[in-house]
C-alpha positions as CSV (number, residue, x, y, z in Angstrom):
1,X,-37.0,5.9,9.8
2,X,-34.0,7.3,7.9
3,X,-30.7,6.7,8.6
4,X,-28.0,9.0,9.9
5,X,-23.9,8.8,10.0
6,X,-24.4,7.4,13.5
7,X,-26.3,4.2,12.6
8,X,-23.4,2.7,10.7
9,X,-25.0,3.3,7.2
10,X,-24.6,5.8,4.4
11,X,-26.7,8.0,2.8
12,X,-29.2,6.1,1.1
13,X,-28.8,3.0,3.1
14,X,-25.2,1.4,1.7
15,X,-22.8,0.5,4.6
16,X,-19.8,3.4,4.9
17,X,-16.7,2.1,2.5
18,X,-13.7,0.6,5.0
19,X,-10.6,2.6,4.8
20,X,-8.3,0.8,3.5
21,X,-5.1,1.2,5.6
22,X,-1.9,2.1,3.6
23,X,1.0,0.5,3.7
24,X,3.4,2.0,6.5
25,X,5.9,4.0,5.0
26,X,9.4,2.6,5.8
27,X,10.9,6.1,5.4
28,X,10.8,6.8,8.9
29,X,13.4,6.5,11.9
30,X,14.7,2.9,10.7
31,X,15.9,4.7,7.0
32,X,17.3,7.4,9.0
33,X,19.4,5.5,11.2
34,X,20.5,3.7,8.4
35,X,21.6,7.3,6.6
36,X,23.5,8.7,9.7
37,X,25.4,5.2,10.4
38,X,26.5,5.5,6.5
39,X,27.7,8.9,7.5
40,X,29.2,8.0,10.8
41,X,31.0,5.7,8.6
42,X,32.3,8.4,6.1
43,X,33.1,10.2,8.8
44,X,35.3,7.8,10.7
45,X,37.0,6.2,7.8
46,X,38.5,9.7,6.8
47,X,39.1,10.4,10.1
48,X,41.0,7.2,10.6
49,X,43.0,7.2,7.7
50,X,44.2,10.5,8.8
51,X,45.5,10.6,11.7
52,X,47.2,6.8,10.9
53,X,49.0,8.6,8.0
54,X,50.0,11.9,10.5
55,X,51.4,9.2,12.5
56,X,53.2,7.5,10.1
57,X,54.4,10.6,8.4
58,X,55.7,11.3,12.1
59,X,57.4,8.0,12.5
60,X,58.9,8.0,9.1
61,X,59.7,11.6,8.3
62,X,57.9,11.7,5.1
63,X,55.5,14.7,6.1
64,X,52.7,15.4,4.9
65,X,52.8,12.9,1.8
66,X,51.3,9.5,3.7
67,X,49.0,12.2,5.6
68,X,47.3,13.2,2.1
69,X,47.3,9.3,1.1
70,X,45.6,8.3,4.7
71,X,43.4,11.2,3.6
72,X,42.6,10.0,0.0
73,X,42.4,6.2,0.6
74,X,40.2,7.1,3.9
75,X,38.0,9.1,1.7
76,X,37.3,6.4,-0.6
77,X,36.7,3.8,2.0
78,X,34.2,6.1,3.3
79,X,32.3,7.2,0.0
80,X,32.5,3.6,-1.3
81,X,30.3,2.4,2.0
82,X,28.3,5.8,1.4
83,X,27.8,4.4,-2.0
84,X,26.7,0.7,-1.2
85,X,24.3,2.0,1.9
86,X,22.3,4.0,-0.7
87,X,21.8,0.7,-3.7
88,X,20.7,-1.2,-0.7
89,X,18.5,1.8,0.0
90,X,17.7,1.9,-3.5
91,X,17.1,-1.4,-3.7
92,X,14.8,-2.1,-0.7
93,X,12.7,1.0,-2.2
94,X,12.2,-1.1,-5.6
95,X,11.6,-4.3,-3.1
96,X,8.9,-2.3,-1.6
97,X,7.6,-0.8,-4.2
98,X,6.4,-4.4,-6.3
99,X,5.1,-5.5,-3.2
């Protein structure tokens, strides 16, 4: 009797290779959480910043020079976490990677 796909065996009676399973890619919905809190983050510093310098410039008359400061140093605060969310993104890729 021969043997058929439905038996379990192969063509010429060796047993069907088991698929191996491949790693799960980590790319998914956990990486792009972690990409829209970095840009929530952005987002809010400069936002923050802002309107704290508006208000001081409103407080202290010096309009619109802390406004452009709050703006700059908001700005920074924001790219800099932008910055350090992506090497640990860059870094759990490499972890991932050698494993």
């Amino acid at each position: 009797m021969g043997t058929s796909a439905l038996d379990g065996a192969a063509p010429g009676g060796k047993p069907w290779p088991i698929a191996r399973k491949k790693k799960r890619n980590q790319y998914g919905l956990g990486s792009m959480g972690r990409a829209s809190s970095a840009g929530i983050e952005l987002a809010v510093a400069v936002v923050a910043f802002l309107v704290l310098g508006w208000w001081l410039d409103g407080k202290l008359g010096t309009s619109p020079w802390l406004t452009l400061v709050g703006l700059v140093f908001g700005s920074g605060v924001g790219f800099r976490s932008l910055w350090k969310a992506s090497q640990e993104a860059l870094q759990r890729a490499d972890d991932e990677d050698q494993d």
